[in-house]
GUDREN-490826 format. One record per residue (C-alpha): residue number from 1; residue in three letters; x, y, z. Coordinates in Angstrom, 2 decimals, decimal comma. Layout:
# GUDREN-490826
<pt resi="NUM" resn="ala" x="X" y="Y" z="Z"/>
...
//
This chain:
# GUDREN-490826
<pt resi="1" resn="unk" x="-6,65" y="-24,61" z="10,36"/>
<pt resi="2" resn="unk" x="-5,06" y="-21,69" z="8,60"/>
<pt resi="3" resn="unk" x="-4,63" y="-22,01" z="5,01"/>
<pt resi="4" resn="unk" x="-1,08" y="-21,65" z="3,49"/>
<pt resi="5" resn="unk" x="-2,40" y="-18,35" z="2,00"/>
<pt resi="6" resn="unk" x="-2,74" y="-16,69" z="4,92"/>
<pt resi="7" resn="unk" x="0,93" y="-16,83" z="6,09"/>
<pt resi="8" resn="unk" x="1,81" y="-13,81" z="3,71"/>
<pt resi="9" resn="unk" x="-0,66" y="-11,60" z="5,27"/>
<pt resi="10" resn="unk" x="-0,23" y="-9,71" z="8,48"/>
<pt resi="11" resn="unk" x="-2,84" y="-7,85" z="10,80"/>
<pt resi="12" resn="unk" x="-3,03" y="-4,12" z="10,94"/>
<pt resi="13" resn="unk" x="-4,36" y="-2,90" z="13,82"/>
<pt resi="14" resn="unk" x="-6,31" y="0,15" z="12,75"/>
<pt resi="15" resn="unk" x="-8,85" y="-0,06" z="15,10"/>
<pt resi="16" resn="unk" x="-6,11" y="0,49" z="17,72"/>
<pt resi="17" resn="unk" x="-4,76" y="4,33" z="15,99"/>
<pt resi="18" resn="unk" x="-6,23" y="7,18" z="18,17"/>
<pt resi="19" resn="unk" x="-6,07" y="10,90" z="17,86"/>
<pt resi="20" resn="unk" x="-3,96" y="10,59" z="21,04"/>
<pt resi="21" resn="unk" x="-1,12" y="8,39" z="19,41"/>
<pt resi="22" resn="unk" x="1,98" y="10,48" z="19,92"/>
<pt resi="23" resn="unk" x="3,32" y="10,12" z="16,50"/>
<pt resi="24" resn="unk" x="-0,49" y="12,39" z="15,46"/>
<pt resi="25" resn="unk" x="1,06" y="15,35" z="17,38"/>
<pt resi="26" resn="unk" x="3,45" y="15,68" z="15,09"/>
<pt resi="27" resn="unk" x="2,84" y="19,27" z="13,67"/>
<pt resi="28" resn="unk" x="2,86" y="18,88" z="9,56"/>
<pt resi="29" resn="unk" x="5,49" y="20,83" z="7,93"/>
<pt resi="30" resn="unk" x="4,76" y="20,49" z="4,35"/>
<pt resi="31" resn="unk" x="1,36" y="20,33" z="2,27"/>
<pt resi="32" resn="unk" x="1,63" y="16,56" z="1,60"/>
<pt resi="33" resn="unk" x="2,06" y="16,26" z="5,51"/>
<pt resi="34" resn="unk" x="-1,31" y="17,98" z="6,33"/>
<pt resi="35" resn="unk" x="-3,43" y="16,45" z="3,58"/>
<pt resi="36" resn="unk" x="-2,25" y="13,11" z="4,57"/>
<pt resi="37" resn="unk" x="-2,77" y="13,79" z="8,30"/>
<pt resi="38" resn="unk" x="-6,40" y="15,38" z="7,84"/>
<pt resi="39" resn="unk" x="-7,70" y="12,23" z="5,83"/>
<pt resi="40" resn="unk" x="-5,54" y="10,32" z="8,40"/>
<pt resi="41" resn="unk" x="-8,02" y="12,29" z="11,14"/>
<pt resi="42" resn="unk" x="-10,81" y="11,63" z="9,58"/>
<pt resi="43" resn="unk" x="-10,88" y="8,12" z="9,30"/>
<pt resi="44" resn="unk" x="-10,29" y="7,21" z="12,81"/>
<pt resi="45" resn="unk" x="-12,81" y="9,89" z="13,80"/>
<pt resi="46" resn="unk" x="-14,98" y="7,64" z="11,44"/>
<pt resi="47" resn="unk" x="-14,07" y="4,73" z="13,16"/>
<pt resi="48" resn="unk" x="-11,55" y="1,97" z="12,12"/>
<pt resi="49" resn="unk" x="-11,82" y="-1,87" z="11,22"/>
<pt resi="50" resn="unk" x="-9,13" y="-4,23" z="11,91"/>
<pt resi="51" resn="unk" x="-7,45" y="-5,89" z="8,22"/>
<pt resi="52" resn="unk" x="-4,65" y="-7,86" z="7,22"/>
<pt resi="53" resn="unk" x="-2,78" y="-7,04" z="4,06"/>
<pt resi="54" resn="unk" x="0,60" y="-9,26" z="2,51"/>
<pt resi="55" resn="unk" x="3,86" y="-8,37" z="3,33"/>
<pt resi="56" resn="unk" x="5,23" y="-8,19" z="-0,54"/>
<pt resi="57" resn="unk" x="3,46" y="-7,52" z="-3,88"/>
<pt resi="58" resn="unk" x="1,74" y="-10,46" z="-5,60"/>
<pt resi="59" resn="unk" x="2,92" y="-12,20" z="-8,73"/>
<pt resi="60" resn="unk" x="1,63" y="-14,74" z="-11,54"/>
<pt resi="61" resn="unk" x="1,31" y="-18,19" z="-11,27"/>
<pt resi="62" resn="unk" x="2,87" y="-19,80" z="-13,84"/>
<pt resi="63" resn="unk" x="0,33" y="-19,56" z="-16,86"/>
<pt resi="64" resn="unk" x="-0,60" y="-15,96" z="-15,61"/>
<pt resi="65" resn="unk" x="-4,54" y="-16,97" z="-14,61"/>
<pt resi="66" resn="unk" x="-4,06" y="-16,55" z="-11,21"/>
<pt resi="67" resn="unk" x="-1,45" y="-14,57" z="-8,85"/>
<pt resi="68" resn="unk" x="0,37" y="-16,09" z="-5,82"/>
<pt resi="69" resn="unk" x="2,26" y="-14,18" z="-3,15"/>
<pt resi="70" resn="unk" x="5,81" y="-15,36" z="-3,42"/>
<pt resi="71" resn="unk" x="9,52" y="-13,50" z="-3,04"/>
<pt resi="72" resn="unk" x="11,86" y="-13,62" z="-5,74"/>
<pt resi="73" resn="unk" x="9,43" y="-13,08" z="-8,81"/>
<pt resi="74" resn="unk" x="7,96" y="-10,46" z="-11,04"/>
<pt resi="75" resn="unk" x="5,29" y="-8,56" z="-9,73"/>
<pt resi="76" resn="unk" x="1,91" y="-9,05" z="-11,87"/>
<pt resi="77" resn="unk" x="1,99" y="-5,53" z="-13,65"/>
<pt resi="78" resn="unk" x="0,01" y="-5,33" z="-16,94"/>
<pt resi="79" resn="unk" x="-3,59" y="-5,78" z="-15,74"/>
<pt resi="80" resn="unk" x="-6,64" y="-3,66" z="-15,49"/>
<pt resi="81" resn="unk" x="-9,06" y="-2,47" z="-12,28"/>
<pt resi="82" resn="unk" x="-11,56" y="-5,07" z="-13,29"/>
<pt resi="83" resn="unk" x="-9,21" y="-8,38" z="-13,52"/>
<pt resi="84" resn="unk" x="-7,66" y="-7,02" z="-10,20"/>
<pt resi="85" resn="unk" x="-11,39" y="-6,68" z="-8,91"/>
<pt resi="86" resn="unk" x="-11,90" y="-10,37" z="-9,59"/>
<pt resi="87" resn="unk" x="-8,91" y="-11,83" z="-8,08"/>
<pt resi="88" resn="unk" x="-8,98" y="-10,14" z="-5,03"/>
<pt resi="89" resn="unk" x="-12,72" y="-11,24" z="-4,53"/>
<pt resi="90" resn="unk" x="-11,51" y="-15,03" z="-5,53"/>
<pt resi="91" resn="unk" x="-7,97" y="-14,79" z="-3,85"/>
<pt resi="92" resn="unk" x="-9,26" y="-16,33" z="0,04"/>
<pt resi="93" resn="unk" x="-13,18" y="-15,32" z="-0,41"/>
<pt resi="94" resn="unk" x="-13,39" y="-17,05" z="3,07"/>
<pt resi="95" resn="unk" x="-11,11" y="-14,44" z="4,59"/>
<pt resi="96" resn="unk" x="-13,05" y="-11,29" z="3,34"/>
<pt resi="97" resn="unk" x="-10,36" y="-10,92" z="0,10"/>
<pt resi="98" resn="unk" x="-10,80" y="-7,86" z="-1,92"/>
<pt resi="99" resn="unk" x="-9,09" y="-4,82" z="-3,12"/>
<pt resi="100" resn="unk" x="-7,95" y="-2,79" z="-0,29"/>
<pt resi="101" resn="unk" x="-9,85" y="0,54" z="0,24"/>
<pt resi="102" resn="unk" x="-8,78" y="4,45" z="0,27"/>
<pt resi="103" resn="unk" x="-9,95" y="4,58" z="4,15"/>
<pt resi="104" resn="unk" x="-7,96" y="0,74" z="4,41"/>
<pt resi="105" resn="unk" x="-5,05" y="2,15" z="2,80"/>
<pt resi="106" resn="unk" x="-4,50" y="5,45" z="4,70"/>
<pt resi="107" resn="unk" x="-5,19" y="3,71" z="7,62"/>
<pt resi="108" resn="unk" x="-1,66" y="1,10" z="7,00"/>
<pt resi="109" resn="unk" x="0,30" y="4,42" z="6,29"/>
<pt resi="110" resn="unk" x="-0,88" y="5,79" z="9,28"/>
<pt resi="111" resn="unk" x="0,25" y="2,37" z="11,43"/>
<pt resi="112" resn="unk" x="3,12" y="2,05" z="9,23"/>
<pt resi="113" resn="unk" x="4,39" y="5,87" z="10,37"/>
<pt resi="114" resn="unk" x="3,38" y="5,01" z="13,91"/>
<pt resi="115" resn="unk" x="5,63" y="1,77" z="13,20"/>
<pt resi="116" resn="unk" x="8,44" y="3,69" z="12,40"/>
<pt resi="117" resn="unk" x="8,55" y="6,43" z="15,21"/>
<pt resi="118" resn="unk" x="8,12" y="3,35" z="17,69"/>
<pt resi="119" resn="unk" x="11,02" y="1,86" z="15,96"/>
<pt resi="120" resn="unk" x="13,28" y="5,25" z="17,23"/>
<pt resi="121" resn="unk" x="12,71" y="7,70" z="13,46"/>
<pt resi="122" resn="unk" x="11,54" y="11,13" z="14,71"/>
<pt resi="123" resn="unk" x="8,19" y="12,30" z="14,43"/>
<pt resi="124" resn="unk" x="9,64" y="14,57" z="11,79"/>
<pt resi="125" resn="unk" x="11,17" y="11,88" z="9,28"/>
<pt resi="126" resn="unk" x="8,77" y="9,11" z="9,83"/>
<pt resi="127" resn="unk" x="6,19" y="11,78" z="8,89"/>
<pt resi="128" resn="unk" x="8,39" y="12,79" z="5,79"/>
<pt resi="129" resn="unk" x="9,46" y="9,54" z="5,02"/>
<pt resi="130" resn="unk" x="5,51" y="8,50" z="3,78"/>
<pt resi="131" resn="unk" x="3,75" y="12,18" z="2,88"/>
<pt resi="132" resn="unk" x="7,10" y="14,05" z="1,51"/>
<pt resi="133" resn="unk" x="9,73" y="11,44" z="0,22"/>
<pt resi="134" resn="unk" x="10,23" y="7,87" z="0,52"/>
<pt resi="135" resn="unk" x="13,04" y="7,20" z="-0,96"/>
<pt resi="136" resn="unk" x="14,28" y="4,92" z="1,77"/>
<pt resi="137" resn="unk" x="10,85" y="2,97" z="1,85"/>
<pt resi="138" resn="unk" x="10,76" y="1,80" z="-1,60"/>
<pt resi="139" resn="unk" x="12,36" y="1,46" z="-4,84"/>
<pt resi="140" resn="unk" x="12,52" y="4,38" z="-6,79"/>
<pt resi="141" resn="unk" x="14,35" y="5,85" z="-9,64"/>
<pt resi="142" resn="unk" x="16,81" y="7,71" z="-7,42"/>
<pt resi="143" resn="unk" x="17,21" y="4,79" z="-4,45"/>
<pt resi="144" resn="unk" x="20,31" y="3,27" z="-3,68"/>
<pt resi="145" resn="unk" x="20,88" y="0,69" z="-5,90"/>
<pt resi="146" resn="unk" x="18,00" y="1,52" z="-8,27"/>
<pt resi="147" resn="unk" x="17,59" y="-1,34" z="-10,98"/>
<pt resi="148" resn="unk" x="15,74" y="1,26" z="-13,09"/>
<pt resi="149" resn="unk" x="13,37" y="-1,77" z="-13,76"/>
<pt resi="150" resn="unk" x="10,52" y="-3,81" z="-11,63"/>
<pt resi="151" resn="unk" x="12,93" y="-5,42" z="-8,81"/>
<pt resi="152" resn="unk" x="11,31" y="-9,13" z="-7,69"/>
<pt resi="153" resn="unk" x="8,80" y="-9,71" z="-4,95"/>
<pt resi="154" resn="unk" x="10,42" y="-9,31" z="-1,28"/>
<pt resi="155" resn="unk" x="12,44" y="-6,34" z="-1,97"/>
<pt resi="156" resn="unk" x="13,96" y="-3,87" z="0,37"/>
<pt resi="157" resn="unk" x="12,03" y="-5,06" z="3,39"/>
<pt resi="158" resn="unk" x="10,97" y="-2,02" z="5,91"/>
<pt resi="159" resn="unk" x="9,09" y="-2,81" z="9,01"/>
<pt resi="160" resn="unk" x="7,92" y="-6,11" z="7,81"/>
<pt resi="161" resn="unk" x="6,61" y="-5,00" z="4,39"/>
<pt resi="162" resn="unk" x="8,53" y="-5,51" z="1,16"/>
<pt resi="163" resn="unk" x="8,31" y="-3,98" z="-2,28"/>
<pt resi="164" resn="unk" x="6,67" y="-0,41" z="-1,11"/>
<pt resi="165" resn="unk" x="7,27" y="1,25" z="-3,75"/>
<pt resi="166" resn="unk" x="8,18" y="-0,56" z="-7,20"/>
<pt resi="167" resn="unk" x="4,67" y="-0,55" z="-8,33"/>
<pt resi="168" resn="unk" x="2,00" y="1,27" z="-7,85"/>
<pt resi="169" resn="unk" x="-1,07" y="0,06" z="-5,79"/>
<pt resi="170" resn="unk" x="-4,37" y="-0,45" z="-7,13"/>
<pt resi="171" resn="unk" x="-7,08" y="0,58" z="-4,34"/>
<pt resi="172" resn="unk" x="-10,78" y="-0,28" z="-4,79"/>
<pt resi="173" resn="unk" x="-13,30" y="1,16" z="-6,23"/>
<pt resi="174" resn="unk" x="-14,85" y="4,60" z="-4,44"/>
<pt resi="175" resn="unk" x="-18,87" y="4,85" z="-5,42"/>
<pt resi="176" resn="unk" x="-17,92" y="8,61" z="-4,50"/>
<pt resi="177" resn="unk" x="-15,31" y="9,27" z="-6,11"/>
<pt resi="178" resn="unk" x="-16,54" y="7,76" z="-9,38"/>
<pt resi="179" resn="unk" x="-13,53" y="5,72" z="-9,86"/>
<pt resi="180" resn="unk" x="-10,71" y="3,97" z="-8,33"/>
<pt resi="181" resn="unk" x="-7,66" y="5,20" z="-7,11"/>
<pt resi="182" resn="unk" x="-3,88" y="4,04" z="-7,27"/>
<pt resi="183" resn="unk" x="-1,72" y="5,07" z="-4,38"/>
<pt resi="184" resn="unk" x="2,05" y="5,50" z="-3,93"/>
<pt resi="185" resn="unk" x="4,06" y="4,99" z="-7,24"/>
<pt resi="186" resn="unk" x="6,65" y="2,75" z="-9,01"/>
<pt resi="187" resn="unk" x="10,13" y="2,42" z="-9,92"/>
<pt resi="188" resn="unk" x="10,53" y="5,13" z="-12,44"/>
<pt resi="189" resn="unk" x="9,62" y="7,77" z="-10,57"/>
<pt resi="190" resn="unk" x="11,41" y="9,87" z="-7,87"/>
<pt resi="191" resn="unk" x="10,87" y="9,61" z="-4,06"/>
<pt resi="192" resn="unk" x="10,40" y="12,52" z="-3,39"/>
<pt resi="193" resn="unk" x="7,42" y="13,34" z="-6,36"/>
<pt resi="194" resn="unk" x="5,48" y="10,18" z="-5,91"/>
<pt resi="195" resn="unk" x="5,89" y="8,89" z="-1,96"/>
<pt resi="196" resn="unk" x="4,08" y="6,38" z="-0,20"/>
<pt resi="197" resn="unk" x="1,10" y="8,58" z="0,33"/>
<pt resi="198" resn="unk" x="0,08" y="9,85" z="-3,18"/>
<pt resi="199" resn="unk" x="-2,84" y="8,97" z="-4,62"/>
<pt resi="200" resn="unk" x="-3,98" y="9,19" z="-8,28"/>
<pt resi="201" resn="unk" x="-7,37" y="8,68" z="-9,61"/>
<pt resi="202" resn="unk" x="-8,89" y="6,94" z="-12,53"/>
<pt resi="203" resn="unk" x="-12,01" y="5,65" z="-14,39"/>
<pt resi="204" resn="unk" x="-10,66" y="3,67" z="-17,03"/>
<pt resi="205" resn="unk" x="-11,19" y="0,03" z="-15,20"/>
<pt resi="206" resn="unk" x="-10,88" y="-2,26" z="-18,12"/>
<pt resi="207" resn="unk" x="-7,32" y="-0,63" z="-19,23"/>
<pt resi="208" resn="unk" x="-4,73" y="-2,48" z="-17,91"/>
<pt resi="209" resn="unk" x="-1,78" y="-0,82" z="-15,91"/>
<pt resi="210" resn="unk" x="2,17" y="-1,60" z="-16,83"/>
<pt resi="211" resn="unk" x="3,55" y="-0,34" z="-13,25"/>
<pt resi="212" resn="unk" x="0,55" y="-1,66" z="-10,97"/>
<pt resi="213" resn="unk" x="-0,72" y="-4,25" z="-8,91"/>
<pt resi="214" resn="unk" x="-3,44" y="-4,69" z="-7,18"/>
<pt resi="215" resn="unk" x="-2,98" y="-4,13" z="-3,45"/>
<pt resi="216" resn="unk" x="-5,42" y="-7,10" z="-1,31"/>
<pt resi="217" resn="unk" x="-6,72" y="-6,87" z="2,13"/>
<pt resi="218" resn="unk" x="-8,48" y="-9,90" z="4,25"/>
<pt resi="219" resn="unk" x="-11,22" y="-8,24" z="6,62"/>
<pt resi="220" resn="unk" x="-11,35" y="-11,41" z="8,54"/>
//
């Protein structure tokens, strides 16, 4: 039986993005466009796992020990790498919980363009939309209706996935990299500066993060 948990998450079907997808024969048209689309290359040339990841930022539970995944609260800014690390790891353990990867997370940007040109956007705006400016993906500073502060869980809902932008994402750690990474951006910054598909790294894990929240995937 499928715990209550599970209901916020939905599957991404990264196994199923091929070099031969229409939407990757889009020719990129800005630097942000061909960065994202050779890493986007890459990683299904690497090969691609299945995952499921929520459909809105978490929040806290009422004392703030634990986080839930609910619409119509604050999103659980204010916490470092390492208390994200934990969570994620204790949020469905049974379900493969933990902090979504780099490779995990470029591979939902990639579905969630391919979502978007299947949905009628041109290869050119979907594209644009999540490498150049997202503006109409998330909440930023210059959105319609920006609240120039955090808006609650289950905001501006675009192909099934709420709250975008808003905050940023925390991504796992990456033995590589020497560090983790946060991806996309939050509220006070522009669209078209920070979209969907940046990615910022960092080493300081025990520092905890006003605009960020850490960004869970189930791998089963």
């Amino acid at each position: 039986m499928k715990n209550a948990k599970d209901n916020m998450f939905v599957l991404i079907e990264a196994s199923k993005l091929s070099l031969d997808d229409k939407f990757m024969q889009h020719r990129p048209t800005s630097d942000n466009e061909r960065r994202f689309k050779k890493l986007l290359t890459k990683a299904i040339k690497n090969g691609l796992s299945d995952f499921w990841v929520s459909t809105l930022d978490p929040s806290f539970n009422e004392d703030k020990t634990n986080i839930v995944f609910e619409a119509g609260k604050m999103p659980a800014v204010g916490k470092s790498y390492n208390w994200w690390e934990k969570k994620a790891d204790e949020y469905l353990p049974e379900r493969g919980s933990h902090l979504g990867t780099k490779k995990e997370r470029i591979a939902f940007l990639g579905v969630l363009i391919k979502t978007l040109v299947e949905r009628g956007s041109t290869f050119h705006n979907s594209w644009k939309a999540v490498c150049d400016d997202s503006i109409f993906l998330g909440h930023y500073r210059n959105s319609v209706n920006a609240k120039f502060d955090f808006e609650v869980t289950g905001s501006r809902e675009i192909c099934g996935f709420c709250d975008l932008a808003n905050t940023y994402k925390i991504l796992a750690w990456d033995k590589e990299a020497g560090g983790f990474w946060l991806a996309g951006s939050c509220y006070c910054n522009y669209g078209d500066y920070f979209p969907l598909a940046s990615l910022f790294h960092y080493t300081h894990h025990y520092t905890g993060s006003n605009y960020s929240v850490g960004w869970i995937v189930l791998s089963k």
